[in-house]
C-alpha positions as a Python dict, from the first residue, in 0.01 Angstrom:
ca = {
    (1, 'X'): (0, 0, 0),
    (2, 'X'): (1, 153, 373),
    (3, 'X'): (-141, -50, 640),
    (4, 'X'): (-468, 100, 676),
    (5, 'X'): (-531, 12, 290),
    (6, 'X'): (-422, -328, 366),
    (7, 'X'): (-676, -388, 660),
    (8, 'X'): (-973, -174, 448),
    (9, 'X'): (-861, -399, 150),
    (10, 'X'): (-930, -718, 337),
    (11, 'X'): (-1229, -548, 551),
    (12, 'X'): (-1377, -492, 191),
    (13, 'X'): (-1228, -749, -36),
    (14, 'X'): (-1437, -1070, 6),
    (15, 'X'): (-1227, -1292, -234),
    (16, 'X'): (-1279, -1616, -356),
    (17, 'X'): (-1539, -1701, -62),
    (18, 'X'): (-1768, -1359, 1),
    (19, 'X'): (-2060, -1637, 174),
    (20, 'X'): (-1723, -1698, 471),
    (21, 'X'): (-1611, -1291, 429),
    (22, 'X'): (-1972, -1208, 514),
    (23, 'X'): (-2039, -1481, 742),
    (24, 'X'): (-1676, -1329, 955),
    (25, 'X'): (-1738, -973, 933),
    (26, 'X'): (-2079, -1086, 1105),
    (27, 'X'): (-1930, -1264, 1340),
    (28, 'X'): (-1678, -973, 1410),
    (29, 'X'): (-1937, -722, 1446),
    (30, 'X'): (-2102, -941, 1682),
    (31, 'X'): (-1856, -1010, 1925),
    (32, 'X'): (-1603, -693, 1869),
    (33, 'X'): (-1864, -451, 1777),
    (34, 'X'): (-1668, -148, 1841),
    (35, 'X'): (-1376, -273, 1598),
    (36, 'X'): (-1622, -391, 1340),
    (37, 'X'): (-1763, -15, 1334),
    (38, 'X'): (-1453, 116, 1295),
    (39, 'X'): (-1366, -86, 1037),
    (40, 'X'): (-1744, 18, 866),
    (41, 'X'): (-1604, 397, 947),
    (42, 'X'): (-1246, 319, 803),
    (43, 'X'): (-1350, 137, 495),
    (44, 'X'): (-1613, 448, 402),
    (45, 'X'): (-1391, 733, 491),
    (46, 'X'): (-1119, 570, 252),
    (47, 'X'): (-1421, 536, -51),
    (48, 'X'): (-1490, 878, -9),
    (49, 'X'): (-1128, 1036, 23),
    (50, 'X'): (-1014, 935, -362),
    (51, 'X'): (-686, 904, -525),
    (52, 'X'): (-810, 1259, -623),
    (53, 'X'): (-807, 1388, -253),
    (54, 'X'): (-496, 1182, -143),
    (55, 'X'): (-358, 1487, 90),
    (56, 'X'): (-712, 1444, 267),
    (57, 'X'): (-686, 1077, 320),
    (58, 'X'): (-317, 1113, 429),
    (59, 'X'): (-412, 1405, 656),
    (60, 'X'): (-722, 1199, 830),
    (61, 'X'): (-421, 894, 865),
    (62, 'X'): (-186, 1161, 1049),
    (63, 'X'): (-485, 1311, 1271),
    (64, 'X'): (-538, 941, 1388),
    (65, 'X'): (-168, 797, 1387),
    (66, 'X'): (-23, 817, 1786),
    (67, 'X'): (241, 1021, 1810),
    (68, 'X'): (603, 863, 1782),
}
């Protein structure tokens, strides 16, 4: 798993406690609000690009990757 399916995964993934996931991504949102819509950006971009359309997901990761 790359690490932008690692942070969607846990963006996403409420776990044993979705009332505390919820209750944090609020929180986030309300204090980084930028980051928490990226995240919302990140986490739909990655449900719409499929295993199916993996060269488009890997693509959109290289357009946004800083150059080494």
């Amino acid at each position: 798993m790359s690490a932008v399916e690692d942070v969607v995964k846990a963006w996403t993934d409420p776990g044993p406690m979705p009332g505390y996931h919820r209750h944090m991504q609020a929180k986030l949102r309300k204090h980084w609000p930028v980051l928490g819509e990226a995240l919302d950006v990140l986490a739909s971009v990655e449900y719409l690009l499929s295993d199916e359309d993996s060269d488009l997901w890997d693509e959109a990761i290289a357009a946004v990757r800083p150059p080494d």
